[in-house]
SEDRENSE-477671 format. One line per 8 residues: their letters; for each residue z, x, y of C-alpha. Coordinates in steps of 0.05 Angstrom, whole numbers, plus 5000, padded with zeros to 4 digits. Each point is the difference from the previous one (the first is absolute). Layout:
SEDRENSE-477671
A	Z X Y  ... .
This chain:
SEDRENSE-477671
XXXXXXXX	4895 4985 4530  4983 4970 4933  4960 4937 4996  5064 4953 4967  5041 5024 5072  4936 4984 5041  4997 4937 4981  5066 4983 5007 .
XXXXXXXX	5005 5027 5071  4958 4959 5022  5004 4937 4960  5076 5001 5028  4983 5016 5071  4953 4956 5018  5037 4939 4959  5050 5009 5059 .
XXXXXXXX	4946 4958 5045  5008 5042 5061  4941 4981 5053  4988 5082 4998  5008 5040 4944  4995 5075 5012  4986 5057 4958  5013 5072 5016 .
XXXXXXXX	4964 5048 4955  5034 5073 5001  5017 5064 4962  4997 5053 4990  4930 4990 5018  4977 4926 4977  4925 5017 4990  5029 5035 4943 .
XXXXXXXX	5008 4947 4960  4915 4987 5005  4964 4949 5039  4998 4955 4929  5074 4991 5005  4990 4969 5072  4941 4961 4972  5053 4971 4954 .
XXXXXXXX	5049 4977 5043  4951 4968 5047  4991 4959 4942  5062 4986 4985  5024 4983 5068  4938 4945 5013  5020 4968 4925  5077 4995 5013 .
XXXXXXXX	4989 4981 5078  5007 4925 5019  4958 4966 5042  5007 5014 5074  5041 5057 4989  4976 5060 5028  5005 5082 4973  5005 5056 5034 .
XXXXXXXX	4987 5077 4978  5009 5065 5033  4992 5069 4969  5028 5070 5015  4960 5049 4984  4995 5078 5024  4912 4979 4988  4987 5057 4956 .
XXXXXXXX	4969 4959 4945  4970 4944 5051  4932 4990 4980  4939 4952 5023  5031 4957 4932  5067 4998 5017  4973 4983 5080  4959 4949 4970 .
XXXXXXXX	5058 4968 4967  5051 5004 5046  4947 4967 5051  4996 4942 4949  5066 4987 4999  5021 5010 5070  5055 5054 4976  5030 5028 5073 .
XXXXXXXX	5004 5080 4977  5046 5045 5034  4975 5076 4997  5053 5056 5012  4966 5048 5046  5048 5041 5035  4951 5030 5062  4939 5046 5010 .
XXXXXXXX	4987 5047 4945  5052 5054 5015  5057 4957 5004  4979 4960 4941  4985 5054 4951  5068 5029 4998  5034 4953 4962  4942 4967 4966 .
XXXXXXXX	4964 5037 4954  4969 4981 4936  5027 5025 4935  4957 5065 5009  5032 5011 5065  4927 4981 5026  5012 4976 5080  4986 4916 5000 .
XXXXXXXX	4980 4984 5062  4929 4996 4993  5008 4957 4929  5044 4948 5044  4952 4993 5058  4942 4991 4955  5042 4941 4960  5014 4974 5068 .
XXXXXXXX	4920 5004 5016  4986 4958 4938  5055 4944 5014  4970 4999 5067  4931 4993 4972  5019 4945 4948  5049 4961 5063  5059 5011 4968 .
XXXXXXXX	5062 4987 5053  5041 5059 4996  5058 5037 5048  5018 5066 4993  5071 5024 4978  5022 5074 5031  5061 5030 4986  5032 5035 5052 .
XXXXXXXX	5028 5070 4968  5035 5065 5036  4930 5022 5003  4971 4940 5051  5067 4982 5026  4978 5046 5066  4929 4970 4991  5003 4926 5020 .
XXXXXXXX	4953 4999 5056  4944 5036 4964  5014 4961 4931  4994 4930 5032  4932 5017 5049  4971 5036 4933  5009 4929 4960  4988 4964 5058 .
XXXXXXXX	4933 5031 5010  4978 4998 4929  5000 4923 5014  5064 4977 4964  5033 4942 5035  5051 4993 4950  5056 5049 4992  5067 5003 4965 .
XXXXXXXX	5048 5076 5012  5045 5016 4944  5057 5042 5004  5005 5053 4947  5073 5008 4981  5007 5027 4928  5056 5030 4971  5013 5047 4934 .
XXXXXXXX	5020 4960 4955  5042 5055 4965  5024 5033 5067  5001 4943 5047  4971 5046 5054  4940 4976 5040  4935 5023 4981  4958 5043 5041 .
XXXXXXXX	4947 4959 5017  5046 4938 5031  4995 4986 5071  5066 5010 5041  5029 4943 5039  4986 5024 5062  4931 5026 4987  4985 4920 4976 .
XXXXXXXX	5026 4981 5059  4960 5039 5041  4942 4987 4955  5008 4923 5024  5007 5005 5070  4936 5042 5003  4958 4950 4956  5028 4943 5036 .
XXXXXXXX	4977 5033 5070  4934 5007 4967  5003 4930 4978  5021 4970 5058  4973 5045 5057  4942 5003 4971  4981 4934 5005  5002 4992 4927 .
XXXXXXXX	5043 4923 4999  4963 4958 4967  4947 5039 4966  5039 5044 4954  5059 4975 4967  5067 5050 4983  5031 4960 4955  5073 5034 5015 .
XXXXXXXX	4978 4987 5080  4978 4925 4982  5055 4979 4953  5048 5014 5060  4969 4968 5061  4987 4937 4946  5081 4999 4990  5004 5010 5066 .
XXXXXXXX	4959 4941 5019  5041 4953 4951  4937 4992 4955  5040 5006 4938  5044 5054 4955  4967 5070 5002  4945 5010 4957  5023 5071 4979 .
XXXXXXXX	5052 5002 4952  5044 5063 5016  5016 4972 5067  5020 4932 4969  5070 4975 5003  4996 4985 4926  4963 5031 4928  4966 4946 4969 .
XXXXXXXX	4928 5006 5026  4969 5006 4931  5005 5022 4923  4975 5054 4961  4974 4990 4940  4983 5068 4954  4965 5016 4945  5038 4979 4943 .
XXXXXXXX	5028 4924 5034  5059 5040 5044  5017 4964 5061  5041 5034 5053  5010 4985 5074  4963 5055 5037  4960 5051 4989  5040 5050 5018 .
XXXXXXXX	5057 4970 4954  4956 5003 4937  5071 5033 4961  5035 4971 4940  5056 4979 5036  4958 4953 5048  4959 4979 4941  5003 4921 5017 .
XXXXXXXX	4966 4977 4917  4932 4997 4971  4955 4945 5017  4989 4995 4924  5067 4979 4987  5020 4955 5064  4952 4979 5061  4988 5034 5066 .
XXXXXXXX	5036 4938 5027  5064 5011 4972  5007 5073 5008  4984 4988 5066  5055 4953 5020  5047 5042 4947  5063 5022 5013  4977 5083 4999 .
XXXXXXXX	4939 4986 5039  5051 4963 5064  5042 5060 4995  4952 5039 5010  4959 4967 5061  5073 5004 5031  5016 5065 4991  4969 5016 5062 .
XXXXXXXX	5042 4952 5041  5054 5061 4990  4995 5018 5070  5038 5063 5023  5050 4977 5055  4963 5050 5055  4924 4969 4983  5035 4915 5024 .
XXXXXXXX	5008 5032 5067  4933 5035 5005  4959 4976 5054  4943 5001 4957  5034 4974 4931  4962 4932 4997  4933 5032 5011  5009 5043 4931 .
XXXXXXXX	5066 4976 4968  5007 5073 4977  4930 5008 4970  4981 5005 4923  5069 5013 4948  4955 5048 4961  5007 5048 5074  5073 4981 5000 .
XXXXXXXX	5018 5009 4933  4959 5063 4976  5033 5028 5070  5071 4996 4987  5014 5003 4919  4984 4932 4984  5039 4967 5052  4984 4945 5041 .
XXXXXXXX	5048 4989 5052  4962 5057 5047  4950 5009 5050  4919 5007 4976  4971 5063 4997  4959 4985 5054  5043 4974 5040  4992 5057 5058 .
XXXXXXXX	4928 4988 5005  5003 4920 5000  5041 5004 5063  4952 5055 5026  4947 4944 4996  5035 4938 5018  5030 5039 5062  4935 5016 5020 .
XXXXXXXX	4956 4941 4987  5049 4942 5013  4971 4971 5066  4932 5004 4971  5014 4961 4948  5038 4950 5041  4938 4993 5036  4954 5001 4939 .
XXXXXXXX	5048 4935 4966  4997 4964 5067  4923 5005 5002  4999 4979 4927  5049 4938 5017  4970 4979 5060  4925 4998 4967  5031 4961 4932 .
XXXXXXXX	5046 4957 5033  4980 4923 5013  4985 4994 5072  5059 4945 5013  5054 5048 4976  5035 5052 5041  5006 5066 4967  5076 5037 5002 .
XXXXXXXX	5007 5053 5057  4979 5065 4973  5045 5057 5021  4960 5073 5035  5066 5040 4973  4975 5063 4964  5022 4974 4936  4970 4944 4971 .
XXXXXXXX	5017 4932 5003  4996 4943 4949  4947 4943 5030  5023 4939 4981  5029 4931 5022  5078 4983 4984  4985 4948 4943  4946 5036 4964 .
XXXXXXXX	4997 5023 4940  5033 5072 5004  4938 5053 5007  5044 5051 4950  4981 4948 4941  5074 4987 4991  4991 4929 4995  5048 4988 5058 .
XXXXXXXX	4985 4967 5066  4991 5062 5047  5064 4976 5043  5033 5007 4936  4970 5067 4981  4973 5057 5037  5009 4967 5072  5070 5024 4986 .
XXXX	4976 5067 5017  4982 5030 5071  4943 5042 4970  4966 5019 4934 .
């Protein structure tokens, strides 16, 4: 990113006076673009910041290039780093090598070694592939022992772009459902609440327990959670969406502000609000609201009105979780609430049930009161 777009980014961002501004550095590979890049933004961000407000950075990075410098830095600056490690070495190294086809695993857990040494905060990011779909139990008590409290699974679902087909290495649905329900066992049976946070596991129980929209986009009821900026000023809505035809403008012609309340960028955080007929009068439809568009679209031709992907292996999950996570929201509700304040009945059906009182504000993130929203419905 040249300097001129730098500055700009964040001259107009943080002139929007939000009480947190957040910065997500990714790639490609963002230590890439060399720790004197990073060095400049910091400076930038502290010179265009207002008093009081408050910055936030995190950082995806596979930790090749992680060094005691860049741990040193990233310290500093309280960056929160997210490392893609996929498992122990075997199930890692097959689809991340280096460009000599050199195995990784050993680079990564030295990086992680360093950021550990240096206190960075850092989770770990694992993609679940057709290789470790089978492997749940053995990925999560591998990270688990290696001391990582903080983890985040990924689907892989890629498709050929020329072809359309899915590539070998994506995880089937039902393998990622599978892959779930044995990490959550893990999780949960293991006495693991509390001490090591899923984020997938944690966003849901939070809904659950009316503490606000879910954190995780792809299971939102809307796409507007943030904008991507590239390299050349290029805003578009999503990651995933970085394509001409969702191209929203370029911050150096019009601000982040109004692309983000333009006309394309609304269209496209509705687009997933095309829900297909059969998914209103799944049990489970307010729990995912049909998952990420990129699994829907890439799926069936660039249509929307159809089922995820993953659908098959959401319901696998929510089938066999949902009275554990009723019980895991009521715990969280009952230790946040105010004392003089009766909590709503939580239902012990096997499907989850939304936690919250009639006039609140719905738990979806709808904006509704949740008589008005997803009370409506028996179950999620």
């Amino acid at each position: 990113m040249p300097q001129e777009v730098l500055e700009r980014l964040c001259a107009d961002y943080l002139s929007l006076g939000f009480p947190v501004s957040t910065f997500i550095w990714q790639g490609g590979e963002p230590t890439l673009a060399g720790l004197d890049f990073y060095r400049r933004a910091v400076e930038l961000q502290i010179s265009c910041g207002r008093g009081g407000q408050a910055l936030a950075n995190a950082f995806q990075t596979n930790g090749i290039l992680i060094d005691d410098q860049w741990a040193e830095f990233l310290a500093e600056y309280r960056f929160l780093v997210g490392v893609s490690l996929d498992g122990p070495p075997e199930v890692h190294d097959r689809f991340r090598a280096d460009r000599q086809e050199r195995p990784t695993f050993e680079p990564v857990m030295k990086a992680i070694d360093t950021l550990r040494g240096h206190k960075v905060e850092f989770n770990i990011l694992c993609m679940v592939t057709s290789l470790s779909e089978s492997l749940g139990k053995k990925i999560y008590r591998f990270l688990v022992s290696q001391g990582f409290s903080h983890l985040q699974f990924i689907p892989c679902v890629e498709y050929d772009p020329m072809t359309g087909s899915l590539e070998p290495e994506s995880v089937t649905p039902e393998g990622y459902g599978q892959f779930l329900c044995e990490v959550f066992d893990e999780w949960y049976y293991g006495r693991d609440v509390g001490t090591v946070s899923v984020r997938l596991f944690d966003g849901i129980v939070g809904r659950l327990a009316g503490k606000g929209p879910l954190s995780i986009c792809d299971l939102g009821v809307v796409c507007n959670h943030y904008l991507v900026v590239e390299k050349d000023g290029s805003v578009y809505p999503c990651d995933f969406f970085v394509q001409d035809k969702y191209r929203l403008g370029n911050i150096m012609e019009k601000s982040l502000a109004g692309l983000f309340i333009s006309d394309r960028e609304k269209s496209f955080s509705l687009l997933k609000k095309d829900f297909p007929e059969n998914c209103r009068f799944c049990p489970y439809f307010a729990a995912c609201y049909c998952g990420c568009p990129k699994d829907r679209l890439a799926a069936h031709g660039g249509r929307f009105g159809l089922e995820t992907y993953l659908c098959p292996g959401l319901k696998i999950f929510f089938e066999h979780t949902g009275e554990r996570l009723v019980d895991l929201a009521h715990e969280v509700r009952r230790r946040y609430e105010p004392q003089n304040r009766q909590t709503a009945p939580v239902s012990q059906d096997s499907a989850p049930q939304i936690a919250a009182n009639r006039n609140d504000p719905c738990p979806c993130g709808s904006g509704k009161k949740y008589k008005h929203c997803c009370l409506s419905r028996e179950k999620i």
